[in-house]
N, C-alpha and C positions, 0 to 999 in steps of 0.2 A: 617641458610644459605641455599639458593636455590629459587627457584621461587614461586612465589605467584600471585593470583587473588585480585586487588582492585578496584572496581567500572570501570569494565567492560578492565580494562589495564592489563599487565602482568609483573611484577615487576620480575628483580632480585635483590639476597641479597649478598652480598660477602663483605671481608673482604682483603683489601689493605692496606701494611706501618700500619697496627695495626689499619685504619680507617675504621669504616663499611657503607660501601655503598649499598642504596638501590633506584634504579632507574627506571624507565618504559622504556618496549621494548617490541619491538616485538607485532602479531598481534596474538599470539597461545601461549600456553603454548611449544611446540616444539622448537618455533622459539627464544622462552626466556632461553628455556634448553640450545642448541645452543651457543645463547650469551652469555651465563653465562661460557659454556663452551669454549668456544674462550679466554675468559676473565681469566681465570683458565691455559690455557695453557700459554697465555703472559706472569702471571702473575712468573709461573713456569719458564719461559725461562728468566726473568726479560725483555720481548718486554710490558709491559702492555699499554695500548691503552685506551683512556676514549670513554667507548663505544655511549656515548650520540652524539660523534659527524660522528659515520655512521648509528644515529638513522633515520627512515622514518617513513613516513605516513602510514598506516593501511587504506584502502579501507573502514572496518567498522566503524574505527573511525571517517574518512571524510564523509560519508552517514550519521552519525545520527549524526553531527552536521549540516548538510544540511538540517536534516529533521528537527531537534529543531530550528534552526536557518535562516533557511530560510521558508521553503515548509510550517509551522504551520501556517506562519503568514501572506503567501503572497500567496498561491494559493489551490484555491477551492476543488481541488484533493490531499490534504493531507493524508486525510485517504486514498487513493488510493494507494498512493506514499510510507506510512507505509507498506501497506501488500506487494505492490510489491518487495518492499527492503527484508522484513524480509523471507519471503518467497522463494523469488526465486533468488534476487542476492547476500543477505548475505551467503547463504550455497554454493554458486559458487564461490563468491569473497572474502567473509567477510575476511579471512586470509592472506590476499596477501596484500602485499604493493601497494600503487597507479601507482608509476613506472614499477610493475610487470604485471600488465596487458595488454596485449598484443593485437590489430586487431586477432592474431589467435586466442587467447582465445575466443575471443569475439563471434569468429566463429565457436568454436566447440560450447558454448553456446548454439548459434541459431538453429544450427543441433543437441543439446538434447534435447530441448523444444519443438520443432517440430517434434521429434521424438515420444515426447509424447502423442502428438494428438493435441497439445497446437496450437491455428489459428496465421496464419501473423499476426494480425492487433494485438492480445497479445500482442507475443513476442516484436513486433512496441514499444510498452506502453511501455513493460519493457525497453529496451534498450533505447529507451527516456528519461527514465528517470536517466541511469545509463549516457548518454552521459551530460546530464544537472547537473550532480552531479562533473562532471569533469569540466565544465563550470566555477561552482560557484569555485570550488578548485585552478584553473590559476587564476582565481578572486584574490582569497584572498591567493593567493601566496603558495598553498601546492604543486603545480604540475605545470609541463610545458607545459604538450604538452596532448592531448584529442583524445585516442585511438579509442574511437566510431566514430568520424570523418570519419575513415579509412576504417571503415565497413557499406558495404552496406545492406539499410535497406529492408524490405521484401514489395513485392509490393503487397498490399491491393487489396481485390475482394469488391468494396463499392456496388455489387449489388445482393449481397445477402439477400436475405426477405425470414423470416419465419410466417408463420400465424397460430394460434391455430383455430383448429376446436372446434365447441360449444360443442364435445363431450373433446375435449381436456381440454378445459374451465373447466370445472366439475372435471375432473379426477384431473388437476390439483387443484384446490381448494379443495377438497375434503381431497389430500396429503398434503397440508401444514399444518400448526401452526397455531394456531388461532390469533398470533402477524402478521403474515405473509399475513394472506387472505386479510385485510383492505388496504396493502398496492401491492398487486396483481390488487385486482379490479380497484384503482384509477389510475395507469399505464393503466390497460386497456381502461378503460373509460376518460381518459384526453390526452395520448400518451405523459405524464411528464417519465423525467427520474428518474432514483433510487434515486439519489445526491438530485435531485429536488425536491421527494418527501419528503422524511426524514428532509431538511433542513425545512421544511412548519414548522411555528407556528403560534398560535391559530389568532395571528391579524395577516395572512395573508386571511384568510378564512372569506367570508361573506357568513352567509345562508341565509342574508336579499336578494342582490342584486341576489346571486347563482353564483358569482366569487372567484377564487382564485386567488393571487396574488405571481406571482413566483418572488423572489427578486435578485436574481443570476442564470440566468440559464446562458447555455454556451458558449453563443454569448453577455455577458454582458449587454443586454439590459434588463429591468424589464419588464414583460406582464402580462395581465389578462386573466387566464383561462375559461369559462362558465363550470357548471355545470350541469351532468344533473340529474335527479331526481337519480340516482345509488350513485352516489357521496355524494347528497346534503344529502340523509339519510344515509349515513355510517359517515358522517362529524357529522352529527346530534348526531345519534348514541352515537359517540366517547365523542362528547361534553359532553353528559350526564354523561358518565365513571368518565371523569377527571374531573366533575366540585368543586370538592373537592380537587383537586391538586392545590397546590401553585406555579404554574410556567404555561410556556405558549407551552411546547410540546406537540407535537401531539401522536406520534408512540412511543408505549413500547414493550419494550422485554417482560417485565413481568408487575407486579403492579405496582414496584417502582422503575423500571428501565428503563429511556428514551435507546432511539436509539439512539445512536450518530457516530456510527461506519458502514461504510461499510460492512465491516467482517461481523458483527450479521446479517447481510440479506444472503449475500454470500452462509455461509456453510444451511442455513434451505431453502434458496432456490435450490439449487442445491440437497438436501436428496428430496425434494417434487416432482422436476423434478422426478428422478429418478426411485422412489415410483408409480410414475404415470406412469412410461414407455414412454416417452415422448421424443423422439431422436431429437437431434440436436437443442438445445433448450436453449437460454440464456436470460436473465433479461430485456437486453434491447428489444427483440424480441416483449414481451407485448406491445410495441409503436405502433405497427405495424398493429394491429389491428383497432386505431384510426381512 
């Protein structure tokens, strides 16, 4: 008797009228100790109460089936949408019911993120994404009412431009990963984004014509990129690597491991910054030199 962990829910176990019941609650182990103990005291005073029906929604529960069931299958920014959740608003919210969150919470939020050193147009993302997850939830009948609404969002500087210097260029190559440099230089030299690069396989790339062909970028239109000889021989390059691989990626982490994640760029790009002493300095900035 007492709580338990099964497939990501938090069960208690007790025993009523000689029947042993065991049911999901609660978004913590606390919150399951809690009900169990509510359920204990009724049960003591003979008030006992079937606790399933002031059961609620879980925050982390709603998130990742938004992310399985929506965000996998219908928008481009899924891996995005994973790290932002896991990251930054499951350890803010993950535990809280969907009813418990608050415009205030939302607001202290904004002023610890930011506190961090974390930019508007971030925290923007995040909260976007936490306000679109309340969306889908009125949707499909977990929630009423969409606390992000009520909170205003941070106003963007869109004229911000960072440029590397050709001594920056070096230093930063020089710090990266040798998975990392191939995918450095063709941001610099095409001005593709991170999403756009990694998503590239092998029949998108012509060495004949010296195009490439972006099939989703972020205005849904498909375009073709020109190449110039920087590109055409690292493309080249790579062909040679994988022409014994059975499949059609491009970018590996390692021999036999494709890219497929955001994240794996993320953290070796940001050590490489670093490494290189390179202030104020992020992924998408590489475009910028196009």
């Amino acid at each position: 008797m007492g709580v338990y962990l099964r497939k990501r829910k938090w069960y208690i176990d007790y025993i009523h009228l000689g029947k042993r019941h065991r049911e999901p609650i609660g978004c913590s182990k606390k919150q399951a100790e809690l009900a169990l103990k509510k359920i204990q005291v009724g049960i003591a005073e003979n008030k006992y109460f079937d606790v399933r029906k002031e059961q609620k929604i879980c925050f982390s529960e709603m998130a990742n089936e938004y992310l399985e069931k929506y965000s996998k299958s219908n928008k481009r920014s899924y891996s995005h949408d994973k790290y932002n959740y896991s990251a930054h608003l499951l350890p803010a919210f993950g535990e809280l019911y969907l009813n418990h969150i608050t415009p205030g919470l939302i607001e202290e939020y904004k002023i610890e993120r930011t506190a961090k050193g974390i930019s508007p147009a971030k925290v923007n993302r995040e909260l976007a994404l936490l306000k679109h997850i309340y969306t889908k939830a009125i949707e499909w009948g977990k929630a009423t009412d969409n606390p992000v609404k009520k909170v205003k969002m941070f106003r963007e500087n869109n004229q911000r431009v960072r440029f590397l210097e050709k001594d920056e260029i070096k230093k930063l190559m020089d710090s990266s990963e040798d998975f990392l440099k191939p995918i450095i230089a063709v941001a610099l030299n095409t001005g593709m984004r991170q999403g756009e690069i990694i998503s590239l396989k092998w029949p998108d790339i012509d060495l004949i014509r010296g195009v490439i062909l972006v099939r989703n970028p972020k205005n849904g239109h498909p375009r073709y990129i020109p190449m110039n000889k920087i590109v055409k021989y690292i493309f080249g390059k790579l062909r040679l690597q994988r022409k014994n691989l059975d499949n059609q990626n491009i970018f590996y982490y390692n021999s036999d491991r494709p890219l497929t994640r955001f994240g794996m760029i993320r953290g070796a790009f940001k050590r490489a910054v670093e490494k290189a002493e390179i202030k104020d300095f992020h992924f998408h900035d590489l475009r910028h030199r196009h």
